[in-house]
C-alpha positions as CSV (number, residue, x, y, z in Angstrom):
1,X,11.6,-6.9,27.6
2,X,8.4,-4.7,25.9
3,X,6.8,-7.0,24.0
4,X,2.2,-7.1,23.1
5,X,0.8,-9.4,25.3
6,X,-1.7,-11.1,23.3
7,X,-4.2,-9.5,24.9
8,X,-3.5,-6.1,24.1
9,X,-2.6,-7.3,20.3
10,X,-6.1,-8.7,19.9
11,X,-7.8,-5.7,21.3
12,X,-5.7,-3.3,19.1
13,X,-6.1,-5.0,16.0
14,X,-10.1,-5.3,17.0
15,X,-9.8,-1.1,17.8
16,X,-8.0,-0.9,14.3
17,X,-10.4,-2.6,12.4
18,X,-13.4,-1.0,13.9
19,X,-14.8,0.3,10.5
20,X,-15.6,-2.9,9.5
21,X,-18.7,-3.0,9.5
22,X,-21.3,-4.8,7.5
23,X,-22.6,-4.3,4.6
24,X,-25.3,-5.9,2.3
25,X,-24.2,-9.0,0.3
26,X,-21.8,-8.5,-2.3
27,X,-22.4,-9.9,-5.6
28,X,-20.0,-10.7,-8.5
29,X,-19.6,-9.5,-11.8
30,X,-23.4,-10.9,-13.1
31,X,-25.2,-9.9,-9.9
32,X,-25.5,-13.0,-8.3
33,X,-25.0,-13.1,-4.5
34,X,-21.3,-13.7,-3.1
35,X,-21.8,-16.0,0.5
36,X,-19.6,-15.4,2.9
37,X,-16.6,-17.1,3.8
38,X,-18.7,-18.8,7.0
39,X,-21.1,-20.0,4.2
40,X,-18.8,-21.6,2.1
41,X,-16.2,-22.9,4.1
42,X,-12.6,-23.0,1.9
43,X,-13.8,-20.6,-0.8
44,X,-11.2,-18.4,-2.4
45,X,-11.8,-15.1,-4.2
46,X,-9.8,-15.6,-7.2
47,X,-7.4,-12.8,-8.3
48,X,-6.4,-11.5,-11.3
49,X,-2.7,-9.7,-11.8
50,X,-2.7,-7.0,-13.8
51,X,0.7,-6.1,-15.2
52,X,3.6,-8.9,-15.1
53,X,6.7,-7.3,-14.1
54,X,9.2,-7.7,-10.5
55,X,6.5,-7.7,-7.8
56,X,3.8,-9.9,-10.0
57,X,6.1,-12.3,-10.7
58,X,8.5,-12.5,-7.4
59,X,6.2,-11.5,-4.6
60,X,3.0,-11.6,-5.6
61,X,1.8,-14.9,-7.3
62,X,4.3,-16.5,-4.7
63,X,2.9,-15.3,-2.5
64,X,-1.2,-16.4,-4.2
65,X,0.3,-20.1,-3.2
66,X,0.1,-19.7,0.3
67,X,-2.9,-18.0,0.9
68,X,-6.3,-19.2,2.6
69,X,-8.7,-16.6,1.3
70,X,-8.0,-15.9,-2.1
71,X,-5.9,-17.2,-4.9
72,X,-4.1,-16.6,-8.5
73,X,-7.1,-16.7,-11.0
74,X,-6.1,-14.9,-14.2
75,X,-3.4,-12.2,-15.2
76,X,-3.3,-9.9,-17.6
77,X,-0.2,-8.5,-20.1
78,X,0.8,-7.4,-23.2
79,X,3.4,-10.0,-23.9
80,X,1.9,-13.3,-24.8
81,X,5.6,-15.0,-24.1
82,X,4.7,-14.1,-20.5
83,X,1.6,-15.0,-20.9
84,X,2.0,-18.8,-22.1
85,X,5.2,-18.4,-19.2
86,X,2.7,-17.5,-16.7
87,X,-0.2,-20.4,-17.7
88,X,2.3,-23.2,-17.7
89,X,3.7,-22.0,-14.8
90,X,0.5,-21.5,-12.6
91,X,-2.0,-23.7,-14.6
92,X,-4.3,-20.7,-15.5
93,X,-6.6,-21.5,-18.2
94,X,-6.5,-19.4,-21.7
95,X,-9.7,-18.1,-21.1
96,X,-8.8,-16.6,-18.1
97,X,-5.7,-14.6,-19.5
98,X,-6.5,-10.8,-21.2
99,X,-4.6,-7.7,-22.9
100,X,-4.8,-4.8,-22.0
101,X,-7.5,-3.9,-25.2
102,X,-9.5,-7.0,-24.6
103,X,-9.6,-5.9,-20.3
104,X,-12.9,-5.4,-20.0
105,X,-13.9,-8.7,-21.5
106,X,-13.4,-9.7,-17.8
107,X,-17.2,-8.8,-16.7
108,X,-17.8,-12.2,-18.3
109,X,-15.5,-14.2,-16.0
110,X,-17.3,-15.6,-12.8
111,X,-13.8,-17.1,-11.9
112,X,-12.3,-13.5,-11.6
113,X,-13.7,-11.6,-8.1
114,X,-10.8,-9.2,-8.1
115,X,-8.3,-7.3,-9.8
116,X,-5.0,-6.4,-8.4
117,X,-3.6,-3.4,-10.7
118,X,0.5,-3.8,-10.2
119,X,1.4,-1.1,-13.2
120,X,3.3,1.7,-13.6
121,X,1.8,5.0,-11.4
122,X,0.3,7.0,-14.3
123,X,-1.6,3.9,-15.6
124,X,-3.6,3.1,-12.1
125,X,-6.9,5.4,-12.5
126,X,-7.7,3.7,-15.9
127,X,-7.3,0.2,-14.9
128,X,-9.1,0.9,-11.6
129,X,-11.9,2.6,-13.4
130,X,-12.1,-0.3,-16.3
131,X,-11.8,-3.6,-13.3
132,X,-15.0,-1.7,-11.1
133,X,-16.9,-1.0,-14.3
134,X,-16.5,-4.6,-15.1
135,X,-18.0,-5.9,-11.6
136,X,-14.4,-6.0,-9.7
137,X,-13.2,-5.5,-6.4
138,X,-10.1,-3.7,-6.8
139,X,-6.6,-4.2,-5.4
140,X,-3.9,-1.1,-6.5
141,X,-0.3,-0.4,-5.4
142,X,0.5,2.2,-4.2
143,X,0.9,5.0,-4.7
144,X,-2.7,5.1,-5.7
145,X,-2.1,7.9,-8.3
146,X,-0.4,10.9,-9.4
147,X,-3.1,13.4,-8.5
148,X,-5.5,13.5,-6.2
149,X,-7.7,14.4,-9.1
150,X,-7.5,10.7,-10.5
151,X,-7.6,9.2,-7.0
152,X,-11.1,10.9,-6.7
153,X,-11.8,9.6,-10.1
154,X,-11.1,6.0,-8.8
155,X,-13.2,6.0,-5.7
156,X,-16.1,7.7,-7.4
157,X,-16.3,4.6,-9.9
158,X,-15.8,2.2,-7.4
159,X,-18.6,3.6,-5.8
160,X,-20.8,3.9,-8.8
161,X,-20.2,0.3,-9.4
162,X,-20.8,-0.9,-5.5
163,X,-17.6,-2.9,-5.5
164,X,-14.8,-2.0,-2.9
165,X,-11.0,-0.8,-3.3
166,X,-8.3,-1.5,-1.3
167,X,-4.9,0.2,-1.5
168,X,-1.4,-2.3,-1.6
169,X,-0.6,-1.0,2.3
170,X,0.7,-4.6,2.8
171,X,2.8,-3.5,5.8
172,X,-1.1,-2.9,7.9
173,X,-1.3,-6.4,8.3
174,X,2.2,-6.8,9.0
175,X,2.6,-7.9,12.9
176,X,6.1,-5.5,13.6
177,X,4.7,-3.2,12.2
178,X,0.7,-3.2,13.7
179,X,3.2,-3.6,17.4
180,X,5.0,0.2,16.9
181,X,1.1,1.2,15.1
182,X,0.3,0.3,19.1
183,X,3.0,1.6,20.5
184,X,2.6,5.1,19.6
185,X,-0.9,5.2,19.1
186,X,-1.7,4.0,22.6
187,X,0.9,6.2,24.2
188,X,2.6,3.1,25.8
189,X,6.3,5.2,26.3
190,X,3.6,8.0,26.8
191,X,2.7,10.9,23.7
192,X,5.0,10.7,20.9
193,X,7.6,13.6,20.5
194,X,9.6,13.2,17.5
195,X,9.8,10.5,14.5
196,X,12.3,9.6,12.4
197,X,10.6,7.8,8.9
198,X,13.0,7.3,6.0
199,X,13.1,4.7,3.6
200,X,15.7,4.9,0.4
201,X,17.4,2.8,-2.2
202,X,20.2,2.9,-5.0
203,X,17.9,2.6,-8.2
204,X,19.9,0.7,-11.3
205,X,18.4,0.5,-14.7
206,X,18.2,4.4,-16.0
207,X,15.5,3.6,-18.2
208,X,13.0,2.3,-16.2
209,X,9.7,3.7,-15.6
210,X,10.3,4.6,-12.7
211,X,13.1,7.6,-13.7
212,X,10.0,9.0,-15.9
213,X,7.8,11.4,-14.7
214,X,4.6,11.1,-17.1
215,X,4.7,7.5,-15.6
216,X,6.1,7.6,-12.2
217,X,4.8,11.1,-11.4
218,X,8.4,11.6,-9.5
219,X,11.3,9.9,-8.3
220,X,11.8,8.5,-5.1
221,X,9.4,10.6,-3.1
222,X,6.6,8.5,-5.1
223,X,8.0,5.3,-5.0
224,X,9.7,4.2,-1.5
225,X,9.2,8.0,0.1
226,X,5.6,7.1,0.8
227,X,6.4,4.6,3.2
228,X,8.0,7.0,5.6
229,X,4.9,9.4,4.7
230,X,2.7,6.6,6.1
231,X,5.2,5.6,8.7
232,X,4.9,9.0,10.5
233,X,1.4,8.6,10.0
234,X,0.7,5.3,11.6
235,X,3.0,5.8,14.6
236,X,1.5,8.8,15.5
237,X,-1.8,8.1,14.7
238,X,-2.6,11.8,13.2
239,X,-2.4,13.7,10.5
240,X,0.2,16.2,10.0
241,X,-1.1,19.5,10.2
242,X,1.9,21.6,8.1
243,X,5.0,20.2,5.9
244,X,8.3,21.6,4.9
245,X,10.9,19.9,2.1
246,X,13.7,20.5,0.4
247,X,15.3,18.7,-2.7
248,X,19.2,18.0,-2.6
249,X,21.6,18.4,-5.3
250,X,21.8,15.7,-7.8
251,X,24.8,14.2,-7.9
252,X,24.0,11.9,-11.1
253,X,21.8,15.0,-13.4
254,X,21.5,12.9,-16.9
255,X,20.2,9.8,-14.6
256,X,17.7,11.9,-12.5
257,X,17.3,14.5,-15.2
258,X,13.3,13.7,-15.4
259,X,12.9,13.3,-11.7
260,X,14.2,14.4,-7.7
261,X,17.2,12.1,-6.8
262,X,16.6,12.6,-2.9
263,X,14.2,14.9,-0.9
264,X,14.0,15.7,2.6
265,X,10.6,16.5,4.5
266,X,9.8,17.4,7.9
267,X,5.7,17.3,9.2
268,X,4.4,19.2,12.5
269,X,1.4,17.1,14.0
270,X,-1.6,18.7,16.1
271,X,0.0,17.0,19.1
272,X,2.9,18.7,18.7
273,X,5.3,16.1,17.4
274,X,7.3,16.2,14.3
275,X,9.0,14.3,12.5
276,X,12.1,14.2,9.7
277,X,12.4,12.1,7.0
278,X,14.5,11.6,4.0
279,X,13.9,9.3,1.1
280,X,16.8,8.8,-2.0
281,X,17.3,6.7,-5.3
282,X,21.3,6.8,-4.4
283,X,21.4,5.8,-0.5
284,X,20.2,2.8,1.7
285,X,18.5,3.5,4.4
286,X,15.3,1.8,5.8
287,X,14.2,3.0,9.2
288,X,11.1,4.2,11.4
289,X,12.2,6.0,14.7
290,X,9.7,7.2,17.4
291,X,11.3,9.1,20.5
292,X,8.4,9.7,23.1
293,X,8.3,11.1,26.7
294,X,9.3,8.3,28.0
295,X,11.1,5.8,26.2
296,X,11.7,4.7,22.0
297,X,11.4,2.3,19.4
298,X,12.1,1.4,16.4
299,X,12.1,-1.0,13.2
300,X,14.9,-0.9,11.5
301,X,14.7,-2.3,8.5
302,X,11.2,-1.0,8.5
303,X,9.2,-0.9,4.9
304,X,11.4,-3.7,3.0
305,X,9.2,-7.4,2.3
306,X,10.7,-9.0,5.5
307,X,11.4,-9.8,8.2
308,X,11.3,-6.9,10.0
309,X,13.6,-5.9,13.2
310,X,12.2,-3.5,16.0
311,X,13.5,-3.1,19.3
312,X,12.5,-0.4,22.4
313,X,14.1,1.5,25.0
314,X,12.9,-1.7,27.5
315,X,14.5,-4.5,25.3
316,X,13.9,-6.0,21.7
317,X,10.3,-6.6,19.6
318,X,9.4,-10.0,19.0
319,X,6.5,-10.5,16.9
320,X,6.0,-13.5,14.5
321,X,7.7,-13.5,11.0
322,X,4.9,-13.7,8.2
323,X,4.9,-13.4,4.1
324,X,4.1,-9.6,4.2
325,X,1.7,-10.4,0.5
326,X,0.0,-13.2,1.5
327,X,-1.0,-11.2,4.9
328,X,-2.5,-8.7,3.2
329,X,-4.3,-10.6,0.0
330,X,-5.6,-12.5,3.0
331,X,-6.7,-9.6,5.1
332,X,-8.6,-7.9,2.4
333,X,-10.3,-10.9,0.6
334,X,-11.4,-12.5,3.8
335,X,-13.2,-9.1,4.5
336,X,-14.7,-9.4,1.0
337,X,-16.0,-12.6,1.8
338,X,-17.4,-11.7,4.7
339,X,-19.2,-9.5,3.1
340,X,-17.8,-6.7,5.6
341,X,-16.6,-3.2,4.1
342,X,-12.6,-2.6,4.3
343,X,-11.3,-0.7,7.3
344,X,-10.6,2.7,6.6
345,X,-6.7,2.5,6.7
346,X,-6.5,0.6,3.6
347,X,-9.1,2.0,1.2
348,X,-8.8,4.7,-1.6
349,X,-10.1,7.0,0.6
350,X,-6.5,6.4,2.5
351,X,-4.5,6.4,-0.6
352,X,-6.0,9.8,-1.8
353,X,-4.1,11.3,2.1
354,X,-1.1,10.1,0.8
355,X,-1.2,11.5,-2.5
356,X,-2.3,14.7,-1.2
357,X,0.8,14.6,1.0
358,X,2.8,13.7,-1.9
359,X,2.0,16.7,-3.5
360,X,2.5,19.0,-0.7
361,X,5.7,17.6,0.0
362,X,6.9,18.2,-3.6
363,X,4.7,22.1,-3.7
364,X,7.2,22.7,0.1
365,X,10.1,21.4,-1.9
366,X,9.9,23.7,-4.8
367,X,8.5,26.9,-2.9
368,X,11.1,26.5,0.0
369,X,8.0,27.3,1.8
370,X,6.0,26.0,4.7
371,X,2.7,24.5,3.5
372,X,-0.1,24.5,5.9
373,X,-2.2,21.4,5.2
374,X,-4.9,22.3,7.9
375,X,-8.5,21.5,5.9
């Protein structure tokens, strides 16, 4: 049986989070000085959900319950029935609860450190842009944005406003998965060959945002696609240097008649691996395959909220089950309390690669060419 010894975890997860490093004390929304976590011993960053829908309401605020570092502070929708749902619910005070007109009243609240933007793709840059130019850290699924040009957009004001942004890459603090990050990154069935990253789903409701372009930005490629785009990423630990696609027929054209149903990509990496993956709004399939020179592994399911399965060519994966939302709320805000600056893997700067790579994919797809992403 392969399994981390903890050893090795500890030293990879110290190796992953290497860009850590300090920075000077963070303040909060009226300058004063945030102490760090070893200051003030229990203090919790309190969070504020903007947008109300599925992953709000069944992942995320459960998930606020159980974490050490930060906790549910204050939401933000258009529909005061969720609204009063929400306060009774989760005993948020009325003064902590906006709209999306009165937002940027939320300079004012010292109760509110960060903003976790949970709305639909197209909407991200502004609410990004409006929660650091009111004195936020910033939280923002993923993907980060449609174009790169807004993902610039949304680092830049971060920037301008000294607060940091972290991108919803849950699955980095995610034990199974940080295992196969080591696994292929550290060579341990020696240099990776070939990776199989897919990650796919039978969508339902027609008329969700999701089926709209001027809100989604695409179909499936943009929604659960990037996971396998990050999958290959991670396992390999480089970026891919050129990228073919291709779009399949659509099998349902007034239900995908805004968007690509399923789309198949293959990367070439400087080491010389490649990898294929497929992603689809009609099909299951949830699975990260590595094939190395001397061995495998795998999770499979892979991306989904848990738990996770992996096993290797030398026996199964055994890593401890966690809340996959709580991790990673946890991760980031006891780094902002810290007063340390987020590693690399899960900042904007990490969410603009992906975008960039969503692009390409889509630019290989309709071209039927190869697209050299090389600079």
């Amino acid at each position: 049986m392969t399994n981390l010894t903890t050893q090795s975890r500890r030293r990879f997860l110290m190796n992953a989070g290497a860009s850590a490093l300090a920075i000077p004390t963070l303040t909060d929304a009226l300058g004063r000085p945030i102490q760090s976590d070893s200051a003030q011993p229990g203090r919790k960053l309190g969070i504020a959900l903007v947008g109300l829908g599925y992953y709000s309401k069944n992942l995320l605020a459960p998930a606020l319950q159980q974490t050490t570092n930060c906790r549910l502070a204050g939401i933000v929708t258009g529909t005061p029935a969720k609204a009063e749902e929400w306060m009774k619910k989760y005993d948020i005070p009325k003064g902590n609860v906006y709209d999306y007109k009165n937002f940027d009243r939320i300079i004012d609240n010292k109760d509110i450190d960060v903003v976790y933007v949970v709305l639909p793709n197209s909407m991200h840059r502004e609410f990004v842009v409006r929660a650091a130019q009111a004195g936020k850290h910033v939280i923002c699924e993923k993907p980060m944005a449609i174009t790169p040009a807004d993902c610039q957009a949304m680092i830049d004001a971060c920037k301008k406003a000294d607060r940091q942004l972290a991108i919803g890459y849950r699955l980095h603090y995610e034990p199974f998965t940080q295992e196969v990050m080591r696994l292929g990154q550290q060579k341990v069935f020696g240099p990776v060959r070939f990776v199989e990253a897919s990650d796919a789903f039978k969508i339902g409701d027609p008329t969700q945002w999701r089926l709209k372009k001027s809100m989604a930005g695409g179909g499936a490629l943009m929604d659960v696609g990037i996971y396998a785009i990050q999958g290959a990423r991670y396992v390999t630990g480089e970026e891919p240097i050129s990228v073919t696609a291709q779009f399949s027929p659509k099998t349902d054209p007034q239900k995908f008649k805004d968007v690509e149903e399923t789309l198949f990509w293959q990367f070439q990496f400087p080491s010389g691996a490649v990898s294929n993956s497929t992603t689809s709004y009609t099909a299951g399939v949830e699975r990260l395959y590595a094939s190395c020179q001397d061995g495998w592994f795998e999770l499979s399911p892979a991306f989904g909220y848990g738990p996770l399965k992996g096993r290797t060519s030398k026996g199964p994966i055994e890593m401890p089950v966690v809340n996959h939302q709580a991790a990673h709320m946890d991760g980031v805000c006891k780094d902002l309390l810290a007063g340390n600056k987020l590693p690399n893997h899960v900042t904007g700067e990490e969410g603009l690669r992906d975008v960039k790579l969503l692009q390409a994919i889509y630019r290989a797809a309709e071209t039927g060419r190869k697209i050299d992403l090389k600079g």
